[in-house]
N, C-alpha and C positions, 0 to 999 in steps of 0.2 A: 447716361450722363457722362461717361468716363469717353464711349467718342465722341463726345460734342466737345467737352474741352481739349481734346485731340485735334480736332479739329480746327480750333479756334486756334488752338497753339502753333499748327503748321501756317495757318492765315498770317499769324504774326509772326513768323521769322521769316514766311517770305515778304515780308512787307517791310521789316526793318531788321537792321542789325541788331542784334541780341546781343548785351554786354553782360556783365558779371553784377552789375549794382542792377538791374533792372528785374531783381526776385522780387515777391512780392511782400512789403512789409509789415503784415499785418491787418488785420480790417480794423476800419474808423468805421463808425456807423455815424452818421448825418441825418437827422431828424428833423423833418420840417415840422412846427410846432403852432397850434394854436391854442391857448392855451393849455387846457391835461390832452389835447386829443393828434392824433398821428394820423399823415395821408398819405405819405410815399416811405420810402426806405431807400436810402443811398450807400450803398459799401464801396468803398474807396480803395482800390490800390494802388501801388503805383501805375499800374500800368493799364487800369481798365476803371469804368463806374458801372455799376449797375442800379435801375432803377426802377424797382418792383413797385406798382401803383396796383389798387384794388375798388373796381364801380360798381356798384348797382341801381338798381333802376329796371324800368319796363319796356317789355315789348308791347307793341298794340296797348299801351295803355294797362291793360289788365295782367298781362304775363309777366312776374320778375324771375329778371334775369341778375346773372354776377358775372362779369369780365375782369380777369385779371392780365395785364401786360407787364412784360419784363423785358425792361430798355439796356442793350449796352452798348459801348460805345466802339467804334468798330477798330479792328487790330491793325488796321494801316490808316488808322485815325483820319480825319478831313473833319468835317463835319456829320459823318456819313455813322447812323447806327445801325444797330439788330433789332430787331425788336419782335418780340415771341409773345404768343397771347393767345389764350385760351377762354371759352364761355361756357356757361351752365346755365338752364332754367330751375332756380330755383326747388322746384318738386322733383328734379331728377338728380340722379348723382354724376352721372356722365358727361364729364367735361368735352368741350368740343373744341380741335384745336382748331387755328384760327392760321392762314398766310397773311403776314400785313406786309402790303406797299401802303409808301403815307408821302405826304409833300408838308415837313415839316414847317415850310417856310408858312404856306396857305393854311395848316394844322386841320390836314384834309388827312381821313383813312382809308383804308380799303382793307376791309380783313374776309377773305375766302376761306370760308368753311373748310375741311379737310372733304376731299371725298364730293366738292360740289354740290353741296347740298342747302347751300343759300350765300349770301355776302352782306355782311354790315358795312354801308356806305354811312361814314360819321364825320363829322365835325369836331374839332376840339376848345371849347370855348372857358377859358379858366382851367376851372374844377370841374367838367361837365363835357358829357357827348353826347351831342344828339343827332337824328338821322333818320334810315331806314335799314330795315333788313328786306331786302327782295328775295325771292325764292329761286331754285337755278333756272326755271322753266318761266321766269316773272312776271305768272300769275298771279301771285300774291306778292303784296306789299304792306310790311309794317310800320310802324312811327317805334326809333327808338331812343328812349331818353336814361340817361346814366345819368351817375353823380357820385364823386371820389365819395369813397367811405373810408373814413372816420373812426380809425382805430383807437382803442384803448390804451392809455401813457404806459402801462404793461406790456407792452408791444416791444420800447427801447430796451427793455432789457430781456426779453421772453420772443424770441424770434420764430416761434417754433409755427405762426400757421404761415409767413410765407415762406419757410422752408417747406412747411408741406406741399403748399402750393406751388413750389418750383420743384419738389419731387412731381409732383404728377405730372407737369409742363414739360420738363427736362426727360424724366426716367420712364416715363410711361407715354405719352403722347410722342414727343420729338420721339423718340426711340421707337417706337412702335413705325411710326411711319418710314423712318430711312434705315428700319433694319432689312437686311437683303430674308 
């Protein structure tokens, strides 16, 4: 975790000038709300968003799977984000991290497996993605259907599973792969 924000902090200085008022203020938590229930999570800095979302939903109809993705926004700003994201099937515990190229304009994704071991080609339509998982060798092909889940109003003030979940994205996956 510590060189990925390292990282992110060299992107941003070379990308703009760095003043003295541009620390970060504090987190605002922004909570989209429908009534008692929560689907994304926004922390606000001055100088960056992030935007932790949480799906599930099936493979093949019969497999449930859980995707989570973590959106920010990128350090020499445009329009242009990151966005990190990791899956799991359900009965396993092993997260699988995930490369996403997307055309947010179309709310088209592309998330490669680590390791080449399949690709979620999705859609993003609302609340929901739907698609296919093809396999690297694309023999097999699945039908895959998600849908934002739906946290508990506990959530706003009780942060504690997507921090888990960006421990294991950040500190164990991203780290795992770009450690030398």
């Amino acid at each position: 975790m510590k060189r990925t924000f390292l990282v992110l902090i060299l992107l941003f200085l070379s990308c703009k000038k760095v003043e003295a008022s541009n620390t970060i203020i504090g987190s605002v938590v922004k909570i989209e709300t429908s009534d008692t229930e929560v689907n994304s999570k926004e922390i606000k800095t001055k100088t960056s968003i992030t935007k932790a979302s949480l799906y599930k939903g099936t493979l093949n109809g019969t497999t449930k799977i859980t995707l989570y993705i973590n959106e920010q926004k990128h350090p020499c700003g445009g329009n242009r984000t990151i966005i990190n994201a990791m899956y799991k099937y359900d009965n396993q515990k092993k997260w699988i991290l995930l490369d996403v190229t997307t055309d947010l304009e179309k709310n088209n994704y592309c998330m490669v497996e680590n390791g080449l071991t399949g690709v979620l080609l999705l859609g993003k339509h609302e609340n929901t993605f739907s698609g296919n998982w093809i396999s690297s060798n694309s023999k097999k092909q699945f039908k895959v259907e998600l849908e934002n889940q739906l946290l508990d109003i506990k959530f706003a003030k009780d942060h504690t599973i997507i921090e888990q979940l960006d421990d294991i994205l950040f500190d164990e996956l991203l780290y795992a792969k770009n450690d030398c």
